[in-house]
C-alpha positions, -999 to 999 in steps of 0.1 A, spaced: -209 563 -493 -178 547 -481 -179 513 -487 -199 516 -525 -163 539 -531 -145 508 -518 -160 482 -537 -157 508 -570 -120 509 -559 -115 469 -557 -138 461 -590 -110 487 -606 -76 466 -589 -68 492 -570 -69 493 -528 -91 521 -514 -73 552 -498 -76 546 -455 -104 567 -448 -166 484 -403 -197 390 -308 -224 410 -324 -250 392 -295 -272 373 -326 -302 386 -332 -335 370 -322 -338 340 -346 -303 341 -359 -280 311 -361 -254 302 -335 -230 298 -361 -226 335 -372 -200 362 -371 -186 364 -334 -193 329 -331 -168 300 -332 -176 271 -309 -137 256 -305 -107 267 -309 -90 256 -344 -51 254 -329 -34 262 -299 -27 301 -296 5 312 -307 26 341 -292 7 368 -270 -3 400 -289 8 385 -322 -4 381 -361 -7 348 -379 -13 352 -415 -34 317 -420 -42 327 -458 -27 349 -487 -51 355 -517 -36 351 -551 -52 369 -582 -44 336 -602 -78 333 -621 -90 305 -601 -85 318 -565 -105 356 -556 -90 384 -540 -100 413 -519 -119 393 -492 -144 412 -471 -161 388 -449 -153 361 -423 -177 332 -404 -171 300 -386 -187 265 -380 -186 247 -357 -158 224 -362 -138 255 -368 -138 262 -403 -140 299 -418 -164 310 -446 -162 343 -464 -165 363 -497 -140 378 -519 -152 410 -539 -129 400 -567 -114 371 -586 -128 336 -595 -129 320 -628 -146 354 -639 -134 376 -616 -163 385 -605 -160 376 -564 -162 342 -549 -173 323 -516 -144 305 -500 -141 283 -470 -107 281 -451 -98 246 -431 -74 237 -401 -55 207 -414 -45 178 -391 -6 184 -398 -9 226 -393 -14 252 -415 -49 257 -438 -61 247 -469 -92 269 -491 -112 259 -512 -134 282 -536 -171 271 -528 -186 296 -558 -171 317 -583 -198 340 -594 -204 344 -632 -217 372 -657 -256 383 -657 -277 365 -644 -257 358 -617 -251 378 -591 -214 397 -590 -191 414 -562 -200 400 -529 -195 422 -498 -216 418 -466 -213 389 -446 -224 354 -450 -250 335 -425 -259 300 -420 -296 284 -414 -298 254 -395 -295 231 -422 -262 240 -434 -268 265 -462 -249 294 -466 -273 329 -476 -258 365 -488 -259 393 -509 -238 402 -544 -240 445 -543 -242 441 -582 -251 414 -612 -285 395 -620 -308 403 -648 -312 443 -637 -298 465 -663 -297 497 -644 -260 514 -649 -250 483 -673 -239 470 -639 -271 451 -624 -288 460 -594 -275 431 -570 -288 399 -555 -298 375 -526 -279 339 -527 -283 303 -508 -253 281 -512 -264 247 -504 -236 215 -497 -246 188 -520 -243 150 -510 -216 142 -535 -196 173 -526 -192 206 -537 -218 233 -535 -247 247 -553 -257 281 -558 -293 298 -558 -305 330 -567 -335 336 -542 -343 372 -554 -330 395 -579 -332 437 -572 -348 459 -600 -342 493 -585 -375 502 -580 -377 474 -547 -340 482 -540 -308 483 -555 -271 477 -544 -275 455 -512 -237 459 -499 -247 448 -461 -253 408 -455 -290 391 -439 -303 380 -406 -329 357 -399 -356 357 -379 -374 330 -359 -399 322 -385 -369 317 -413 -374 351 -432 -344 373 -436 -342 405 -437 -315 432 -450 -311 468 -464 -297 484 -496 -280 511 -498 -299 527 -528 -331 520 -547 -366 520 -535 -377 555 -554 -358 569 -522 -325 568 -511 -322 532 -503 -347 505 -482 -350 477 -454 -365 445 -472 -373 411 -459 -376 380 -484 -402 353 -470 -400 318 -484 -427 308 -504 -451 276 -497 -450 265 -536 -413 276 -538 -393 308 -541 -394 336 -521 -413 367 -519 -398 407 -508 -418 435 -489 -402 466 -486 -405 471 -450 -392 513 -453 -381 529 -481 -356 564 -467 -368 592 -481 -357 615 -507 -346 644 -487 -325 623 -463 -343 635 -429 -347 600 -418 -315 590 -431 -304 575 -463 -279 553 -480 -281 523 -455 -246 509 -458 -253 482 -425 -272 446 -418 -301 452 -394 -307 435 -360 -331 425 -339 -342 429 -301 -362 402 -281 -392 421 -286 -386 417 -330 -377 454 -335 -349 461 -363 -323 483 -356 -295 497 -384 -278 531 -390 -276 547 -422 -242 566 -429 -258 595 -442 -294 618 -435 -308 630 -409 -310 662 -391 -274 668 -389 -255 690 -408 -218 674 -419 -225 682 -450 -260 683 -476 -262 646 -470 -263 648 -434 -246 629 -401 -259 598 -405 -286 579 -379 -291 551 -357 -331 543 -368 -356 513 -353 -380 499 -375 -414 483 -353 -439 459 -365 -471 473 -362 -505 459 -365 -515 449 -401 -484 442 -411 -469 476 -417 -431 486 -396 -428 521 -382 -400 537 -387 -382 558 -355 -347 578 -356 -333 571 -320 -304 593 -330 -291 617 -354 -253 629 -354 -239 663 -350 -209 678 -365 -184 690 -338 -161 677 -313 -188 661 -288 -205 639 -315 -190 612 -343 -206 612 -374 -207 587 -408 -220 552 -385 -212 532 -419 -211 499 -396 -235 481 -378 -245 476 -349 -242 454 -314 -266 450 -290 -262 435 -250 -290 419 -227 -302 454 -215 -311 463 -251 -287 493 -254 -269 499 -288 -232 499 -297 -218 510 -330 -188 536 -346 -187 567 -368 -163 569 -393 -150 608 -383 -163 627 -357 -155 633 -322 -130 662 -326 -93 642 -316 -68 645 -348 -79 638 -377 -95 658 -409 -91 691 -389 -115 697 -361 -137 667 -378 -118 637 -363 -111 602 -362 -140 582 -355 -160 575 -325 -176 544 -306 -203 554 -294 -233 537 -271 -273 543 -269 -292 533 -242 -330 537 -238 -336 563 -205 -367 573 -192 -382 567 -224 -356 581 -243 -326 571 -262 -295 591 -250 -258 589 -268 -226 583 -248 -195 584 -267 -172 557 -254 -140 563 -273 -127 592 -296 -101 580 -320 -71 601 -321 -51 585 -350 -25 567 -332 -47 545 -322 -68 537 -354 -86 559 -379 -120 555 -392 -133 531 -376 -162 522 -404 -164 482 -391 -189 461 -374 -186 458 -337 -181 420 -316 -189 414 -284 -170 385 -267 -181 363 -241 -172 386 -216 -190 417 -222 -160 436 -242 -160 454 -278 -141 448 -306 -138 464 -339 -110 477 -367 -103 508 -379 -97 511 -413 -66 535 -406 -45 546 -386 -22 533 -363 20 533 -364 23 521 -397 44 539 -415 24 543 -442 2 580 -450 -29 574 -432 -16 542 -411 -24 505 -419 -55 502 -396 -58 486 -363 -80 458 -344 -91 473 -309 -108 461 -277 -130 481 -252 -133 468 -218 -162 483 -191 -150 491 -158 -161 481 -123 -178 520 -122 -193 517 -158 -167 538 -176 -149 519 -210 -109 519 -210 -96 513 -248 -67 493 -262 -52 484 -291 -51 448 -298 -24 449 -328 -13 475 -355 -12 464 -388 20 470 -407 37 469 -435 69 449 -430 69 413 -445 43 397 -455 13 411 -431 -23 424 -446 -35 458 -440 -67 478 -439 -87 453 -422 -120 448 -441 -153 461 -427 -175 434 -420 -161 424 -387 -140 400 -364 -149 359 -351 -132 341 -323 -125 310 -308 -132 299 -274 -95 306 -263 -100 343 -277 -86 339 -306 -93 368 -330 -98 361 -371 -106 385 -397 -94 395 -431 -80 421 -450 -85 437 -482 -47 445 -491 -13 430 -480 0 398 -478 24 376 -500 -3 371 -529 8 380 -562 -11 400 -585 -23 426 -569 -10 459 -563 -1 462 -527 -12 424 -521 -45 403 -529 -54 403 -490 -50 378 -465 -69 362 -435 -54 365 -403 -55 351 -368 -43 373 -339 -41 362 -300 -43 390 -274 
């Protein structure tokens, strides 16, 4: 439970200790994380950091940013789990200005009950323009005093300025703290997990617009209360051609880390009548030749196999024999779905890799890792890294840049993944550094790097 820890962490102004081009699903938007159709300026120096953006905790401006789109004339879109006018999170979009540098502008500042609060997963677009995600907490539920989260549509209004909507408010009972963001499919549902609720240990949901207005949720799989097919799903779903969802869920299963289990990769299938069958393709093992805690999604290529990383595992040094993380791969044999670890993080080289893994244009992964590196810092300032496949299948791993803490840099990248531009680019954000004021250890920054 990771990143409900992390969010705790941020909602209290404090930085959590070090410790997440998806291909788009079937019916998802071009314009989605990954994605950026143009590059916004020309790159600057190889295997460098610009900091475009520095969150301030000024009551106006949020802080703690955990997300990061694009459109297509190059503008960023992301969430803040703090600050606003209430302090309760925002949705910002970032702009390239004609004479350099970038401007933001605070689309939303969320507000007390009814409205949603604390925005984490990442934000989509439809086709129209509108913006859709998830608040983990706020809206009318009163369970823990701190509501049970919500699904938003920002919509761009003709006079300027946006307009927010609350298309569907948790209750616990049909699923409570949604921390991962939505997809779409072709038919314009959406569809997206939380991490508890359900009278189980969390669900997968989808939310169907309504002919007379609104929208409507089925609980598509509700985890079970004894974990064995994984619980406390932490990640977005995604789909395959065929309209099977695929997610992991950090904890459950038949491992045996811990009570809570290793963690799974499951698929969910739509069957006949309406009902989705649920299927565990994988459960991890503690040890040295498995990873285990996948708190980040997933990323899937043309042949259908699935990519994604474990937050400790694989055995190289970190937390004793446990280790630093994994990326890990499964592809579907023979009928059956068989686990290749690609890369076992040694610390040096990252730390907890909890993020969402990109693919590029060419066929290579990237992620973060939320510690690590040669920072100087306990625990190391976290990394962005880059996989490459080799002519004979095997995956070589580098580190694209080490996050640090001289001048005014962020560190601990934030979990929801990386975007590019078509002269590979790289953009993401972090949750801590940075010259912003107010904040202990910084308010967070966005950041550009070139490889």
């Amino acid at each position: 439970m990771l990143l409900g820890l992390a969010i705790t962490l941020a909602l209290l102004g404090t930085r959590p200790a070090a410790t997440q081009g998806n291909s788009p699903p079937i019916g998802q938007p071009a314009l989605a994380p990954g994605k950026m159709l143009r590059a916004s300026r020309p790159a600057i120096l190889p295997s460098s950091e610009a900091v475009l953006y520095n969150f301030q905790a000024n009551g106006q401006d949020g802080y703690t940013p955990s997300s990061l789109i694009a459109d297509t004339d190059g503008n960023f879109y992301g969430t803040t789990l703090s600050g606003g006018t209430a302090g309760l999170g925002t949705v910002f979009e970032l702009s390239p200005q004609s004479g350099g540098g970038w401007a933001e502008a605070v689309l939303y500042s969320f507000q007390v009950s009814p409205d949603g609060n604390t925005p984490f997963g990442n934000l989509i677009f439809d086709k129209s323009g509108n913006l859709y995600g998830t608040t983990t907490l706020g809206g009318p539920c009163h369970f823990v005093n701190l509501g049970c989260g919500t699904v938003f549509e920002l919509s761009p209004q003709s006079g300027g300025g946006w307009s927010e909507s609350i298309l569907f408010n948790f209750t616990a009972r049909d699923g409570n703290y949604p921390v991962a963001g939505l997809v779409f499919d072709n038919a314009g549902n959406l569809f997206g997990t939380t991490e508890f609720g359900g009278i189980g240990n969390g669900i997968v949901f989808e939310l169907s617009p309504q002919s007379g207005g609104g929208w409507a949720e089925t609980v598509l799989h509700v985890f079970k209360n004894d974990g064995s097919d994984g619980f406390y799903p932490q990640s977005n779903v995604i789909f395959d051609t065929l309209g099977n969802l695929y997610g992991t869920t950090g904890d459950g299963g038949a491992g045996t880390c811990s009570p809570y289990g290793c963690g799974t990769v499951f698929e969910l299938s739509p069957q006949a009548g309406g009902t989705w069958a649920e299927t565990i393709l994988h459960s991890f093992q503690p040890g040295s030749q498995d990873g285990h805690g996948p708190y980040g999604g997933l990323a899937i290529d043309a042949t259908g196999s699935l990519y994604g990383s474990t937050a400790a595992g694989g055995g190289v040094g970190c937390l004793g024999d446990q280790g630093c993380g994994t990326v890990f791969e499964l592809a579907l044999q023979s009928g059956v779905w068989t686990e290749t670890l690609l890369h076992r993080f040694g610390g040096t080289d990252g730390e907890e890799p909890e993020g969402y893994l990109m693919f590029d244009t060419a066929g290579n992964l990237y992620g973060t890792t939320q510690g690590g590196g040669k920072c100087s810092l306990s625990g190391g300032c976290g990394t962005v890294f880059k996989l490459q496949q080799g002519s004979s299948g095997g995956w070589s791993t580098r580190v694209i840049y080490n996050f640090r803490l001289a001048g005014q840099n962020g560190v601990y990248p934030s979990l929801t993944g990386l975007a590019f531009d078509t002269a590979g680019n790289i953009y993401g954000t972090t949750g801590s550094g940075g010259s912003g004021s107010g904040c202990q250890d910084g308010c967070g920054t966005v950041y550009e790097i070139t490889p």
